[in-house]
NUMIGU-220714 format. One record per residue: x, y, z of N, C-alpha, C, O, CB in turn; residue in one letter. Coordinates in pm, whole numbers, padded with zeros to 5 digits, always signed. Atoms other than C-alpha are relative to their C-alpha. Glycine has a CB too. Layout:
<pts>
XYZXYZXYZXYZXYZa ...
</pts>
This chain:
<pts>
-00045-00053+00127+01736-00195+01709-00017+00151-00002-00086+00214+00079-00076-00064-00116x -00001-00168-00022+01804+00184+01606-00028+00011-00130+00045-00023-00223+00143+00093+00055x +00016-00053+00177+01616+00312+01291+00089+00137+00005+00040+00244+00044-00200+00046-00062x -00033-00162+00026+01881+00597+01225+00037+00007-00092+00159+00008-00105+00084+00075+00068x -00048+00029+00154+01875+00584+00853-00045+00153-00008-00151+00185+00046-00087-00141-00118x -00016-00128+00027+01929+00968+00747+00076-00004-00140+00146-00097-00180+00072+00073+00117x -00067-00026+00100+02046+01112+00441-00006-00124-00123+00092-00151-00193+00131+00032+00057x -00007+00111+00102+01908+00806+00206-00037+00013-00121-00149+00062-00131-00062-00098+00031x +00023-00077+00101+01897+00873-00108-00138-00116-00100-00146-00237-00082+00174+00038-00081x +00076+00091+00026+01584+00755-00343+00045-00134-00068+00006-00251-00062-00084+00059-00061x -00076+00127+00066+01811+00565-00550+00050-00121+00076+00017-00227+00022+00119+00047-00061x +00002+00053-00120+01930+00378-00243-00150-00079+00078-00146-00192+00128+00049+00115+00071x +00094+00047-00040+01624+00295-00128-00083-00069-00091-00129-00171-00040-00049+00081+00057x +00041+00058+00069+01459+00193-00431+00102-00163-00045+00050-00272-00073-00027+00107-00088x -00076+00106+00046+01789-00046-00517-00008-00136+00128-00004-00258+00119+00162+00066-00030x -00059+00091-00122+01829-00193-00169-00187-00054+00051-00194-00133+00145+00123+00126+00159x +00105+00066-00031+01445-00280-00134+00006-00138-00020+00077-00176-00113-00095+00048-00059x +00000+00125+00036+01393-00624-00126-00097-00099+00093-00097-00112+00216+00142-00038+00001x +00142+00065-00094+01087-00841-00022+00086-00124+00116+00174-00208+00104-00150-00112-00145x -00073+00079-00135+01166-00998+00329-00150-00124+00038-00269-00096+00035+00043+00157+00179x +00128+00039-00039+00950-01291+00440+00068-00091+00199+00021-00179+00271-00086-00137-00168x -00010+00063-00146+01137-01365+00790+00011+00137+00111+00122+00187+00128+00157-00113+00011x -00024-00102-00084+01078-01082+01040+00038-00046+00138+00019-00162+00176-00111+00084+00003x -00035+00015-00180+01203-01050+01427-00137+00011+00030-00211+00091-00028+00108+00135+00095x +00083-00024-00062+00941-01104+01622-00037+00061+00111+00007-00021+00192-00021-00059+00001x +00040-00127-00131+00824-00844+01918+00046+00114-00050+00031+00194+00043+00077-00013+00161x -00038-00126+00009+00954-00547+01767-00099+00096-00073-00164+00076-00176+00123-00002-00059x +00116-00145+00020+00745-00195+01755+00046+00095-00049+00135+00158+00008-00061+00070+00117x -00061-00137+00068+00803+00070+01520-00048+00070+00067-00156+00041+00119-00022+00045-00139x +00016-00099-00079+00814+00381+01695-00117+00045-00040-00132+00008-00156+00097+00089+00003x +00092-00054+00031+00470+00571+01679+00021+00088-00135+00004+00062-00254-00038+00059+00109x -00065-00133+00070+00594+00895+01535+00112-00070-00169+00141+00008-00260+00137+00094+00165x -00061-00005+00106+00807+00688+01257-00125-00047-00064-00162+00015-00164+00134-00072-00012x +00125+00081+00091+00475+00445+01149-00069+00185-00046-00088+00209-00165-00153-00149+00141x +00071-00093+00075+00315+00800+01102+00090+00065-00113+00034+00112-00212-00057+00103+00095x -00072-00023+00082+00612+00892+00920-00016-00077-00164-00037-00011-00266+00108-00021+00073x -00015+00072+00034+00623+00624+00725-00180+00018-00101-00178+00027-00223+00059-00094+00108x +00125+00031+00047+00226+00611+00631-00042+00161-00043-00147+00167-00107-00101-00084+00122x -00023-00135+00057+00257+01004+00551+00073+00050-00121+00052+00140-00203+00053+00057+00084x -00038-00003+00140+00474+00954+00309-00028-00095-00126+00026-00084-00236+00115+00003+00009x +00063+00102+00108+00272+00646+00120-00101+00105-00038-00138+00133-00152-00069-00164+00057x +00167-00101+00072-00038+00910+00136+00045+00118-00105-00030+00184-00178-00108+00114+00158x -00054-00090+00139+00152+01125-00099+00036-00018-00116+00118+00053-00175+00087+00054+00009x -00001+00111+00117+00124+00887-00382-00102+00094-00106-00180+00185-00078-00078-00184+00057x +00080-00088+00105-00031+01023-00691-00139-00091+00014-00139-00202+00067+00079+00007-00181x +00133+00016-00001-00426+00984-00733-00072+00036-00181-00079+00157-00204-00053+00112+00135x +00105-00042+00080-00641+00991-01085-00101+00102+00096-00160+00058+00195-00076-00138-00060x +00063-00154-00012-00812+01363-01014-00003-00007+00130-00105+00028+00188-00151+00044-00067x -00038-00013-00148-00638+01310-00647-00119-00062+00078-00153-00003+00180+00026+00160+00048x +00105+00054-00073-00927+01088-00529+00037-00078+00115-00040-00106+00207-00078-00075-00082x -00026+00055-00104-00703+00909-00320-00026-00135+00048+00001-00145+00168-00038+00063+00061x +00045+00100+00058-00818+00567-00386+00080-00111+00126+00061-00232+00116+00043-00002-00177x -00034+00157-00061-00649+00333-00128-00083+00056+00140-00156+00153+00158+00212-00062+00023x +00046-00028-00111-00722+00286+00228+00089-00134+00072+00104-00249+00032-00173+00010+00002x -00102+00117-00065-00474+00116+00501-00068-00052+00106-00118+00024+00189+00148+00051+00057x +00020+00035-00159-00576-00137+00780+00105-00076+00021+00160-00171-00035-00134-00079+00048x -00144+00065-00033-00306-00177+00985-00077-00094+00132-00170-00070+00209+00156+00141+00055x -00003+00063-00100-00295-00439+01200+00109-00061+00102+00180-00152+00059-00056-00065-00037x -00156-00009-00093-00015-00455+01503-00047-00117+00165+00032-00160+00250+00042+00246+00067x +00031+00095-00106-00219-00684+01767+00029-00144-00068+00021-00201-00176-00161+00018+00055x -00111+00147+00021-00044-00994+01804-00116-00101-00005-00116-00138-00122+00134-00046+00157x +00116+00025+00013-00365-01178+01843-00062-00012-00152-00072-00115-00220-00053+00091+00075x +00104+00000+00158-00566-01069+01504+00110-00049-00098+00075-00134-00180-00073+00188-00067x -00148+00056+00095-00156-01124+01311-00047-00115-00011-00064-00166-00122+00169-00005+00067x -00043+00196+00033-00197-01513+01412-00138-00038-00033-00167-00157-00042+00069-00125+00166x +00122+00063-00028-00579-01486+01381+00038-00004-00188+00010-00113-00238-00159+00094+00101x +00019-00024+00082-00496-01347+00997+00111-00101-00102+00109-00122-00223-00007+00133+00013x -00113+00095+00086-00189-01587+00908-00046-00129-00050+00022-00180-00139+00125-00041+00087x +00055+00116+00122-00410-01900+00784-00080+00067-00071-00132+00013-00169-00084-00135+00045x +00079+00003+00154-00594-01715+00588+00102+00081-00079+00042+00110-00182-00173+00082-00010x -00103+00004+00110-00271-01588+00392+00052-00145+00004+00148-00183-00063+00123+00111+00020x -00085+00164+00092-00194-01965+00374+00088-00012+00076+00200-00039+00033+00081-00002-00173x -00160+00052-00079+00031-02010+00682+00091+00163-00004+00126+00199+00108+00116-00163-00132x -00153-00084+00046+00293-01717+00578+00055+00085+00138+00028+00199+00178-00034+00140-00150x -00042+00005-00110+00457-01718+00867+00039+00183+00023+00030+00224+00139+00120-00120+00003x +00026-00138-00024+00511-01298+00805-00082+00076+00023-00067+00198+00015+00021+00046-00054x +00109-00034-00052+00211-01248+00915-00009+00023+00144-00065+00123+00188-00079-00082-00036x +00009+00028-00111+00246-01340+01245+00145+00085+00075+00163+00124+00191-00016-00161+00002x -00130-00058-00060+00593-01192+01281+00011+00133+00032+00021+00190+00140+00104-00020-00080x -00030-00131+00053+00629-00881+01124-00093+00124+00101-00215+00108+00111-00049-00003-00178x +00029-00130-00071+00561-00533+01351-00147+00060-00026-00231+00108+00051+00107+00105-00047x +00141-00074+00096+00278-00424+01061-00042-00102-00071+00027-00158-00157+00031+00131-00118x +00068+00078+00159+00055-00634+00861-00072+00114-00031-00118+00192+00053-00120-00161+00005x +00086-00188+00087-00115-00318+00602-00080-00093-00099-00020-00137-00197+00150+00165-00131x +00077+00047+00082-00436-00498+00445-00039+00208-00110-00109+00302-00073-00153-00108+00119x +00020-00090+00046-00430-00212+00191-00130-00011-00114-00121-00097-00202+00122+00036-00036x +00122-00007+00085-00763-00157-00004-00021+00126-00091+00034+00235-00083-00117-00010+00090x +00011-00080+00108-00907-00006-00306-00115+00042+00004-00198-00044-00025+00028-00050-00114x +00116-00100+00030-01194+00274-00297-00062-00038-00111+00008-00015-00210+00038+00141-00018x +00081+00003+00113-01474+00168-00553-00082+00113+00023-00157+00139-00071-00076-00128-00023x +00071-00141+00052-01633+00488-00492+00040+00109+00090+00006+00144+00203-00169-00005+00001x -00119-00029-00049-01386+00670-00446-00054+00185-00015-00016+00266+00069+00153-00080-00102x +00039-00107+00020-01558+01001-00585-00128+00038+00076-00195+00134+00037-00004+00007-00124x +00042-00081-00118-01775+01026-00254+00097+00125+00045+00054+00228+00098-00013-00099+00118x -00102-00048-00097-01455+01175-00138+00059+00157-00096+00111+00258-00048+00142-00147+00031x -00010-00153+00056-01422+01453-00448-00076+00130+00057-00024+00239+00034-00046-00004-00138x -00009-00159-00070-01608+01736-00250+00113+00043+00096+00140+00162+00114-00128+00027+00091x -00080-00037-00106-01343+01704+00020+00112+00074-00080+00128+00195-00095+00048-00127+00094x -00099-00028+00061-01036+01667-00186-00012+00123-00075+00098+00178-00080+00032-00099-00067x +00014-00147+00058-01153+02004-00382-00077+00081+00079-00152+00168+00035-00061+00007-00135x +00078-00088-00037-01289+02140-00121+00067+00186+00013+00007+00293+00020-00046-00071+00134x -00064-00131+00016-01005+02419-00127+00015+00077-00158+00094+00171-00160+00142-00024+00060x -00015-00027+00139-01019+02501-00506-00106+00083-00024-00226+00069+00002+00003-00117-00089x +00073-00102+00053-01130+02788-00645-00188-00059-00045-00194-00181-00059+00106+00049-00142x +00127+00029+00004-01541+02750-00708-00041-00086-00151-00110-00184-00179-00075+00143+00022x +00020+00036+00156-01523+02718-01086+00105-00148-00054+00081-00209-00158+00055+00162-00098x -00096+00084-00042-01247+02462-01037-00054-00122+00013-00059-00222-00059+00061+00039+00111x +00093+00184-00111-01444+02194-00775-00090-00020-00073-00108-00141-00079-00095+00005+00189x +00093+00013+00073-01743+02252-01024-00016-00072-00092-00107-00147-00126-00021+00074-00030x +00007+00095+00166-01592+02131-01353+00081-00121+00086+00029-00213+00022+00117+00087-00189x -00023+00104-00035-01421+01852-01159-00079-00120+00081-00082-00243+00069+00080+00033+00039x +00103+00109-00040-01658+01705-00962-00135-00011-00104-00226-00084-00066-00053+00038+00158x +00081+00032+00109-01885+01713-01270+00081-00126-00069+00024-00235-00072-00023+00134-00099x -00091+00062+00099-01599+01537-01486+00016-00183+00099+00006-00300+00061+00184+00124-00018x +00013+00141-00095-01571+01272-01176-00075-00075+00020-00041-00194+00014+00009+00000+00098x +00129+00058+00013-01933+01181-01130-00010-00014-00134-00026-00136-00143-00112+00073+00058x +00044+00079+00127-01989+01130-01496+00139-00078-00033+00104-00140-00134-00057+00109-00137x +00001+00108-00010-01717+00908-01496-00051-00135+00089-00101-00243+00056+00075+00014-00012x +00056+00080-00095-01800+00729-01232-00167-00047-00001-00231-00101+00089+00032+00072+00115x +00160+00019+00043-02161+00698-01384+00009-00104-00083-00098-00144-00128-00079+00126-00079x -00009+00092+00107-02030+00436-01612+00056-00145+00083+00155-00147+00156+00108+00065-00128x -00010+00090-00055-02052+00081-01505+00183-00035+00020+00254+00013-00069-00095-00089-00074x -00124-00004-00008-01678-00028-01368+00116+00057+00008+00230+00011+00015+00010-00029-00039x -00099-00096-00039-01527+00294-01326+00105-00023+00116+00227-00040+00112-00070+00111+00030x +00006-00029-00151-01503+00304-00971+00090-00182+00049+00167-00175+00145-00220+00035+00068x -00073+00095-00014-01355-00088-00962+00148+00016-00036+00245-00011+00035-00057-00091-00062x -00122+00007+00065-01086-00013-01226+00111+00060+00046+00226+00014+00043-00012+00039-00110x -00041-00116-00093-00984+00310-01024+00077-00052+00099+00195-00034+00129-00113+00077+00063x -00038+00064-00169-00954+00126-00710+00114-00078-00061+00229-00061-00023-00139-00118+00104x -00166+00102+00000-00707-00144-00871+00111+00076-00097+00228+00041-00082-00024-00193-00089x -00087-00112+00045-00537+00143-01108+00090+00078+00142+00208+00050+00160-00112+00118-00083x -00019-00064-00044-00498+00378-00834+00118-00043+00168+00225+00010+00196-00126+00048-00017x +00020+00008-00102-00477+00213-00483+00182-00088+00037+00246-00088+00142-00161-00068+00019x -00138+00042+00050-00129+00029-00609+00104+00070+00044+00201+00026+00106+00013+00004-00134x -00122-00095+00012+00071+00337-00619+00037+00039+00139+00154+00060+00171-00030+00134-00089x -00034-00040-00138+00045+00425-00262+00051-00157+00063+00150-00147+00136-00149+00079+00088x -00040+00168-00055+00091-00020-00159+00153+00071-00046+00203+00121+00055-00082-00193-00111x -00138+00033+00063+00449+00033-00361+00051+00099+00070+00143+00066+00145+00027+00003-00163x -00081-00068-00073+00527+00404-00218-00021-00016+00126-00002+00089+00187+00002+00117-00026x -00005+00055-00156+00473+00227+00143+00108-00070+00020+00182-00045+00115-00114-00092+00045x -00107+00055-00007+00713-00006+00076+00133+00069+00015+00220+00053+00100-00003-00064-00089x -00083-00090-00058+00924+00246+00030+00061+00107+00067+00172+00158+00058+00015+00006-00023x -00003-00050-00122+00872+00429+00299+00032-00047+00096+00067+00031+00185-00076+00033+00026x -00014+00020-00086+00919+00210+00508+00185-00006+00000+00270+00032+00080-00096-00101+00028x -00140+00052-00011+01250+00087+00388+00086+00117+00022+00189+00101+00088+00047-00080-00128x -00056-00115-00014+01354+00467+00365+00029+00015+00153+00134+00076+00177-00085+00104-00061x -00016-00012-00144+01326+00450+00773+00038-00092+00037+00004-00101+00155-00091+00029+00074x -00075+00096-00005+01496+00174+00784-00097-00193+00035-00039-00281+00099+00109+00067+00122x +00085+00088+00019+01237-00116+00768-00007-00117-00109+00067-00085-00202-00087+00067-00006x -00025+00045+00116+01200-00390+00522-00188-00064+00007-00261-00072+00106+00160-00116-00010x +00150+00012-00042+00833-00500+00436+00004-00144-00154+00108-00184-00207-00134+00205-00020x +00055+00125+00144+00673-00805+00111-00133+00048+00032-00194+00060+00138+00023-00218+00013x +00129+00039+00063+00383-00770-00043-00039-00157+00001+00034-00255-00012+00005+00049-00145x +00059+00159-00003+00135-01076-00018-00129+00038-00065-00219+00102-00009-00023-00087+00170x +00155+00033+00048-00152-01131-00291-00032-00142+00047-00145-00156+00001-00022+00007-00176x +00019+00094+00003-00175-01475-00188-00069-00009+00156-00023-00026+00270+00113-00066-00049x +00128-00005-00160-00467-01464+00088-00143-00002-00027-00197+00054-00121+00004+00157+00099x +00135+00008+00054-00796-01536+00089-00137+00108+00005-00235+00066+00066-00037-00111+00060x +00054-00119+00032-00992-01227+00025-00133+00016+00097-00144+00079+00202-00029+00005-00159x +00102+00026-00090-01312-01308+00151+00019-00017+00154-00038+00064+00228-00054-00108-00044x -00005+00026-00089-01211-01454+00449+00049+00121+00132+00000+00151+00240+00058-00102-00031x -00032-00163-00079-01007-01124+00580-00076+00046-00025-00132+00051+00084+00105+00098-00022x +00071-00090+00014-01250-00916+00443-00156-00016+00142-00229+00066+00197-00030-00011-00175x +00104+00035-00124-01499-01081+00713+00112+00043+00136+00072+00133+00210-00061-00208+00000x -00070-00029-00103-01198-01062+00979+00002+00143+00052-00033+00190+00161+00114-00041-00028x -00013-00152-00010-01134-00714+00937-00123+00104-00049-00101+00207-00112+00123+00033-00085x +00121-00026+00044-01493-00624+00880-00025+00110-00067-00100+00200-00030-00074-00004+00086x +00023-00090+00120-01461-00429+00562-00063+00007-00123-00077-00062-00224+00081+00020-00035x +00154-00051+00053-01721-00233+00441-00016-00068-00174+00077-00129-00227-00007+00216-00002x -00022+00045+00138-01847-00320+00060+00024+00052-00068+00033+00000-00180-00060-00044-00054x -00052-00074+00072-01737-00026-00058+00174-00027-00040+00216+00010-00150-00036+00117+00064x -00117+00022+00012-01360-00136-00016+00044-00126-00110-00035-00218-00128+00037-00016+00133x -00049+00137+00035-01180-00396-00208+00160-00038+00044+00239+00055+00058-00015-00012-00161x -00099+00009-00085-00880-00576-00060+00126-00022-00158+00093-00107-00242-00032-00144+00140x -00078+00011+00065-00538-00525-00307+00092-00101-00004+00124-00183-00090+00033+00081+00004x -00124+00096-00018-00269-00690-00127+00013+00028+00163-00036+00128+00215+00158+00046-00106x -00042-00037-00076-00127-00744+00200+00142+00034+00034+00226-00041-00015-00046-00053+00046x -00140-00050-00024+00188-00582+00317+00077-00029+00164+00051+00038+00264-00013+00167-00028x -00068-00020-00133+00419-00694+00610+00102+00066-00002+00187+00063-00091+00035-00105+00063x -00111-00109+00013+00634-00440+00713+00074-00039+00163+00001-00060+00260-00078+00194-00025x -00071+00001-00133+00921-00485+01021+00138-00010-00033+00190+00038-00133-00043-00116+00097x -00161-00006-00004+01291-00570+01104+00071-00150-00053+00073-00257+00008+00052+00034+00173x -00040+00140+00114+01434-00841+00860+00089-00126+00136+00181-00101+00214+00169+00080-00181x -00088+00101-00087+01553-01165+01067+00115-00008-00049+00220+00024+00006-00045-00137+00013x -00154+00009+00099+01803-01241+00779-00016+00064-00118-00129+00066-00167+00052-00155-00048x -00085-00074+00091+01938-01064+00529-00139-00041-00179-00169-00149-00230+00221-00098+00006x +00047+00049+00117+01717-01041+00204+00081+00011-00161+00173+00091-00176-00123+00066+00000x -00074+00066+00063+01834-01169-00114-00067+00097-00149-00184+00105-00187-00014-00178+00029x +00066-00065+00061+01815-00949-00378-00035-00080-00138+00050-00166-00162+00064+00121-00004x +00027+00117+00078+01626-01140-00713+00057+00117-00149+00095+00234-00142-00201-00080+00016x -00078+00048+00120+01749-01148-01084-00111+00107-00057-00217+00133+00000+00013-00189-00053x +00080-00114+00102+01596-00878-01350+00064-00024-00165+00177-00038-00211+00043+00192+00063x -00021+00011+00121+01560-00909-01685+00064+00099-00062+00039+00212-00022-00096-00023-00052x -00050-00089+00063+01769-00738-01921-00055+00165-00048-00163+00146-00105+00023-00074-00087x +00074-00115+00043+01662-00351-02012-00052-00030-00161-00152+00014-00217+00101+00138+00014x +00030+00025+00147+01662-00477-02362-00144-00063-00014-00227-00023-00096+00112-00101-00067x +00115+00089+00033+01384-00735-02317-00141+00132+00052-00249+00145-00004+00013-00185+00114x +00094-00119-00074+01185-00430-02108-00067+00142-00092-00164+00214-00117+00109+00070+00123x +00015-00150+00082+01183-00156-02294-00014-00018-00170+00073-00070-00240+00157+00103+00032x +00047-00028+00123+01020-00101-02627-00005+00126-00086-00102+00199-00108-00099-00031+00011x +00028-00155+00040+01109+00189-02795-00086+00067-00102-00051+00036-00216+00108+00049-00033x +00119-00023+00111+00817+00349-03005-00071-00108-00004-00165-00103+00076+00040+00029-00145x +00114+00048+00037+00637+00109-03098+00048-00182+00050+00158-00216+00093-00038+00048-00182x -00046+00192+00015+00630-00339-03082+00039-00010-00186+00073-00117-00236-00203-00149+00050x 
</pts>
């Protein structure tokens, strides 16, 4: 296969997404595009840029079939190029000296004050992680598809059980998993509710 998807526009890419759950099997995204690809999920917005997710990719064919019963069988596990156990930072404001470490003095001061005292309050640092760690899972997806890829989200896995597989730390929590590769067949795009039922204007 030839990823030479150029000139795609976001609209395009957002319309034509569509969760795939049959991938080709043996096929390797190029190095240089997966960094592509995972360069442009890390540019996802952040509450006070903390940066809140964290990706384990997994591409050995091996750990795929070791990780597909504990999503329950889902045979995209085993297929797909990328499985992305993407996780959520519960303390996530270790990582505010870095992220400000270029900011003016008076700057990093009142923010990493403002960060630690939230984060001083029981459940911050959980809520964060499943607020935050989202936005980059969704702009992956479409990253990938932007390079011509098609990927599904999977909450349906047993948390614990990967979290022992992929021996992650207790600071992490696991969101969702993401297979990302080259669609066997054709995905089917699903049904959306009217804008009317969606949208609330002002008020309920």
């Amino acid at each position: 296969m030839t990823q030479s998807v150029t000139n795609v526009t976001a609209e395009e890419v957002m319309l034509n997404r569509h969760s795939v759950r049959n991938f080709k099997p043996g096929v390797e995204i190029p190095a240089n595009v997966e960094k592509e690809i995972f360069t442009l999920a890390h540019s996802a917005p952040s509450a006070w840029n903390l940066q809140h997710w964290r990706f384990v990719v997994v591409k050995d064919q091996a750990r795929k079939d070791r990780l597909r019963p504990l999503a329950y069988g889902q045979q995209q596990v085993s297929d797909a190029s990328l499985v992305v156990l993407v996780l959520g930072d519960v303390e996530a404001n270790l990582t505010a000296p870095a992220a400000f470490a270029s900011a003016p003095e008076a700057v990093r001061e009142n923010m990493l004050n403002q960060i630690n005292g939230a984060y001083a309050n029981p459940g911050v640092g959980h809520d964060q992680a499943l607020k935050n760690a989202p936005l980059a899972a969704m702009q992956l997806m479409l990253a990938a598809k932007a390079k011509g890829y098609d990927s599904v989200a999977m909450g349906g896995f047993d948390h614990a059980a990967v979290v022992k597989e992929l021996n992650v730390p207790e600071r992490y929590v696991p969101i969702m998993m993401i297979a990302i590769g080259e669609a066997a067949k054709e995905a089917h795009a699903s049904s959306r509710l009217p804008l009317s039922e969606i949208i609330i204007n002002e008020s309920f």
